[in-house]
C-alpha positions, 0 to 999 in steps of 0.5 A: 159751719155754713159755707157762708161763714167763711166770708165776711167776716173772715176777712180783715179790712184792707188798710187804706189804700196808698199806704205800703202793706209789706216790708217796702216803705219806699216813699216814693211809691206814691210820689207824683213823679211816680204816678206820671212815670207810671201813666208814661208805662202804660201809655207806651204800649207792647208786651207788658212783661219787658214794662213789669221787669222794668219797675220790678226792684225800682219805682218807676219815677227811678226805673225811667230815668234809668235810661235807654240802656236799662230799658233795653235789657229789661226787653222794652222794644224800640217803639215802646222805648220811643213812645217813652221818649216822647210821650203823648202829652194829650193822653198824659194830661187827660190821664192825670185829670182823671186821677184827680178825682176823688175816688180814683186810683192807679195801682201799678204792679210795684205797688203793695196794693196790687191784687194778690190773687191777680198778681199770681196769674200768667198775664198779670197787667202792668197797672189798675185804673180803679174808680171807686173802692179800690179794696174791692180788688182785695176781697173775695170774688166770684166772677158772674159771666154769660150770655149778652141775650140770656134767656128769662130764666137765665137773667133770672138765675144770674139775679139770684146768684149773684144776691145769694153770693153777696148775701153772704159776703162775697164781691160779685164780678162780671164786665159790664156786659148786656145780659147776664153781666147787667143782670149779676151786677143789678141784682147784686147792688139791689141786695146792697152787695158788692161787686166789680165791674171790668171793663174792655174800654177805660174807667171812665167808658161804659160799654154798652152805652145803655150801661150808662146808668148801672157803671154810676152806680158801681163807681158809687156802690162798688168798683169799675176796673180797667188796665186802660187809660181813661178815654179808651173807646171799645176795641174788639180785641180788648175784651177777650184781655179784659176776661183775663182780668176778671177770672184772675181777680175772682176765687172761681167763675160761674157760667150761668147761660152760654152758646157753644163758642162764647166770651164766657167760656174764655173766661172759664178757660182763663180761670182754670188756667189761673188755677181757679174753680171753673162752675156752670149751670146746666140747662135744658138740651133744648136751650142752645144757650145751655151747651156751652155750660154742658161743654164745660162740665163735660171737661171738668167744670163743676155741675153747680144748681144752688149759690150753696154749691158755690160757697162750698166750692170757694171756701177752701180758696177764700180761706187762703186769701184771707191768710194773704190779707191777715199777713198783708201780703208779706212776700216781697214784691217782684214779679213771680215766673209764670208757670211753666208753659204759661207765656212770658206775661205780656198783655194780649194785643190786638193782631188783625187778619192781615197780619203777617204774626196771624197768617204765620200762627194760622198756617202753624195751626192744622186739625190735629191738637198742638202744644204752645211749644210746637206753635212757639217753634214752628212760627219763631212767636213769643208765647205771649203773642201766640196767647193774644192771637189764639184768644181772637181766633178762638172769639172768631170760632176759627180755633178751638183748645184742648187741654191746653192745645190749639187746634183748627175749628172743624 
């Protein structure tokens, strides 16, 4: 059998999203009070953890008219539980404007229709904004990440990866991106493919502005995804969490141009930490460009050079999701615990140099590798805060990681 069989037409259509999959038949799940209890979670803001707890056994509509007292034991801080309070009235009526649309969605982490495969990941987010076809977060991906200013031979690679893997029935991801992103997602819109567009900014907020164009055309063609409300401009430290989104929702990533330190390598990272396939291109040693792919190698990534290798790669991983799928996610839906040493499940935020939760890990940090343990217990930080921290530092060029340490950049 050829890699590419195992596919398409291995996998089941999702039924039609919106309606339960699994033994919960709650009602409710898509009430509007449920929607509007939902968007008040999301807008409130903090770790993300405390906020699944939250509305793991309960609908939201329920879980926040629990009150303060609930909200306090599932861990929700005081400035989450005072936004919750008082909502921001603005935020909340835009957010419902945009869900009126046709086409849009919001999938919470209680819903049945939440993606199976991210829901397994450490840092799951509380709640998909979706515009578009919302089963695409069902089907199986492979995630297409690079260089912003690839070389031509690059940007020509990601095309032909990105049509051969659509060709042969595999949703192609990436983050809407300049260069290597651009480049996956024409070309496999081009081949009449799907893909999945993830996005740092909200649904409804292309970045770059010059991708004006191209996120139409994934809204009409395939899906946009974000963990923001619409509305949400560009923020620096959202992208390095978007990446966490895209590796999760994907079989595996592939690396086709990047410089030493990279975006795209975080993602790579991610995905191996999601236990899931790590690829790259190699390049010539002349390129700068191919370094961080020859890194990645180097430490275990898998040395790709034909969409065949990456099929054969991914097939033993799409054959588990279309089990999923046929099963209809049959599990009960509750929150897993992350793997050990993984962190608690919050959503990275943002933790500028002056703050003293930065200047505290900076100092905890030396030359020498150190475990997420140490750095837990030499700065008092959740490990959840420590992750959103060290994915900054690690963009900055300041940290570098190891085999699941963390260390000063040299």
């Amino acid at each position: 059998m050829h890699p590419s069989d195992l596919f398409a037409p291995a996998f089941p259509a999702p039924p039609a999203f919106g309606q339960a999959r699994t033994a919960r038949t709650d009602s409710s799940v898509d009430s509007a009070a449920d929607i509007d209890a939902l968007l008040r979670l999301v807008a409130s803001g903090g770790p993300a953890e405390p906020r699944r707890r939250l509305i793991a056994d309960a609908a939201p509509a329920a879980a926040l008219a629990a009150g303060p007292s609930r909200w306090h034991r599932c861990g929700l801080g005081a400035s989450q539980q005072r936004a919750l309070r008082q909502p921001d009235g603005r935020t909340l009526e835009a957010a419902h404007a945009w869900l009126a649309q046709p086409g849009h969605h919001l999938l919470g982490w209680h819903h049945p229709d939440y993606p199976p495969l991210l829901r397994r990941t450490p840092h799951p987010p509380l709640a998909l904004f979706v515009a578009g076809d919302a089963a695409l977060a069902w089907h199986p991906a492979v995630a297409i990440v690079g260089s912003r200013s690839p070389t031509p031979a690059g940007r020509e690679h990601a095309g032909a990866f990105a049509r051969s893997l659509a060709a042969a029935g595999l949703t192609v991801t990436s983050g809407l991106a300049a260069g290597v992103d651009t480049a996956a997602h024409h070309a496999t819109l081009t081949a009449g493919g799907r893909t999945v567009a993830v996005l740092g900014t909200g649904p409804d907020v292309p970045y770059p502005r010059s991708n004006n164009g191209l996120h139409a055309a994934i809204v009409a063609e395939g899906a946009v995804i974000s963990e923001h409300l619409p509305g949400a401009g560009p923020r620096r430290e959202h992208f390095p969490s978007r990446n966490r989104i895209l590796a999760g929702l994907s079989l595996g990533t592939l690396v086709i141009e990047a410089a030493h330190r990279s975006g795209a390598l975080i993602t790579a990272r991610l995905a191996a930490e999601c236990g899931r396939e790590v690829m790259a291109l190699p390049g010539s040693i002349d390129n700068p460009l191919a370094r961080g792919c020859h890194r990645l190698i180097r430490d275990g990534a898998a040395l790709v050079e034909s969409p065949e290798d990456v099929m054969e790669l991914l097939a033993p991983l799409a054959a588990r999701l279309a089990g999923d799928l046929r099963t209809r996610l049959e599990a009960p839906i509750s929150e897993p615990g992350p793997p050990p040493g993984t962190g608690s499940g919050a959503s990275p935020a943002a933790h500028p140099p002056g703050d003293p939760d930065h200047k505290r890990l900076w100092q905890a940090l030396g030359h020498d590798p150190t475990d997420m343990d140490q750095l837990v217990a030499r700065t008092g930080l959740t490990p959840a805060r420590l992750s959103s921290i060290l994915l900054l530092m690690e963009l900055e060029g300041r940290v570098e990681a190891q085999h699941g340490r963390y260390y000063r950049s040299r």
